[in-house]
C-alpha positions as CSV (number, residue, x, y, z in Angstrom):
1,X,-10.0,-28.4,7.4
2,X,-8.1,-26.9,3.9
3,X,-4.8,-26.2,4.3
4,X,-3.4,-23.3,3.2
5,X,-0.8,-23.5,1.0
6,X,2.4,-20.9,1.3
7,X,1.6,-18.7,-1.6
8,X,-2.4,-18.0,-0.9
9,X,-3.9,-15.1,0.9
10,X,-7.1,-15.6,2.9
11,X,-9.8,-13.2,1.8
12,X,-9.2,-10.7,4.5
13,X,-5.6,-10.3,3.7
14,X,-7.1,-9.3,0.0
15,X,-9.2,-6.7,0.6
16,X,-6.9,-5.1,2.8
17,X,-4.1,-5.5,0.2
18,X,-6.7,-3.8,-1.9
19,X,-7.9,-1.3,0.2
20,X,-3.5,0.1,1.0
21,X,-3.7,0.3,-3.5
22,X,-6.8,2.0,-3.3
23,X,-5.5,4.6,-0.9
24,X,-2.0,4.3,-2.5
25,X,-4.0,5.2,-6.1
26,X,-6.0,7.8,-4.9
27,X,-2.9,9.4,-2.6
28,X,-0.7,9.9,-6.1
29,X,-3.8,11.0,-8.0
30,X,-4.9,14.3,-5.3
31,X,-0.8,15.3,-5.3
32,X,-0.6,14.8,-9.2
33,X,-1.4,18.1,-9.6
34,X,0.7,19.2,-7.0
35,X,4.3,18.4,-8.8
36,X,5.9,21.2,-7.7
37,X,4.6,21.6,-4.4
38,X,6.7,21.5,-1.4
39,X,7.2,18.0,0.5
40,X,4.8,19.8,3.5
41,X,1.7,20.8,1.0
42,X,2.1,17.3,0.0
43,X,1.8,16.2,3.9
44,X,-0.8,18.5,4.2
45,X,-3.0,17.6,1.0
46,X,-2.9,14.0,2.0
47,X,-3.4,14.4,6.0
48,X,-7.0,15.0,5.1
49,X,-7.5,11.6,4.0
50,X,-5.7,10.3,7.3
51,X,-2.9,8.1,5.7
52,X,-0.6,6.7,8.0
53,X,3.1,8.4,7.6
54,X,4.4,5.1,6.0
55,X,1.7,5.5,3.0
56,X,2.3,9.2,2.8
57,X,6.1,8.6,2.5
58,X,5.2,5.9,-0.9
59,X,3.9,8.4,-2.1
60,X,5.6,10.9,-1.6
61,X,8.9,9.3,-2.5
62,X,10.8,10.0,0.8
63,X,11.4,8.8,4.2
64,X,8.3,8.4,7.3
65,X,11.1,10.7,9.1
66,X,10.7,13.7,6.0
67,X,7.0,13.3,6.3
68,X,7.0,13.3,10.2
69,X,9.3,16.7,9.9
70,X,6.8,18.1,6.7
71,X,4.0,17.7,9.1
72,X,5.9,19.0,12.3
73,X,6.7,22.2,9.4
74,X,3.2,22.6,8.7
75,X,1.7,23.1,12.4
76,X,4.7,25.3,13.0
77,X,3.4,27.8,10.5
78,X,-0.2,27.3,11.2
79,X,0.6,28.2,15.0
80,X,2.8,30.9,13.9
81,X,0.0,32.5,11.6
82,X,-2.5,32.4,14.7
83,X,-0.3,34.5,16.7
């Protein structure tokens, strides 16, 4: 059996390192456009792609807590508009 040494990743724990940059890349590039927007279009924008809060907070720049109250925000106003 190969030992594994402290500093190596099995293959698994690559492609799923890969796959959190992937969605990390792809999360900055659909809110690049969106510089100005409001922390909740942000939420919104990237809720489609159903990123956890922690990866939506990287991108973002903030806390899980901001994105957590962006997305409470954003249903707020949707219920409010259906009324």
């Amino acid at each position: 059996m190969k030992k594994k040494n402290v500093g190596e990743k099995n293959e698994g724990e690559r492609n799923v390192d890969a796959n959190r940059s992937t969605r990390l890349m792809l999360g900055y590039l659909c809110i690049a456009n969106e510089a100005e927007a409001s922390l909740v279009r942000k939420v919104q924008i990237l809720d489609r792609f159903e990123l956890p809060d922690l990866e939506i907070a990287q991108i973002c720049g903030c806390s899980t807590q901001s994105v957590t109250n962006a997305r409470s925000l954003s249903k707020k106003k949707s219920n409010a508009k259906k009324k």
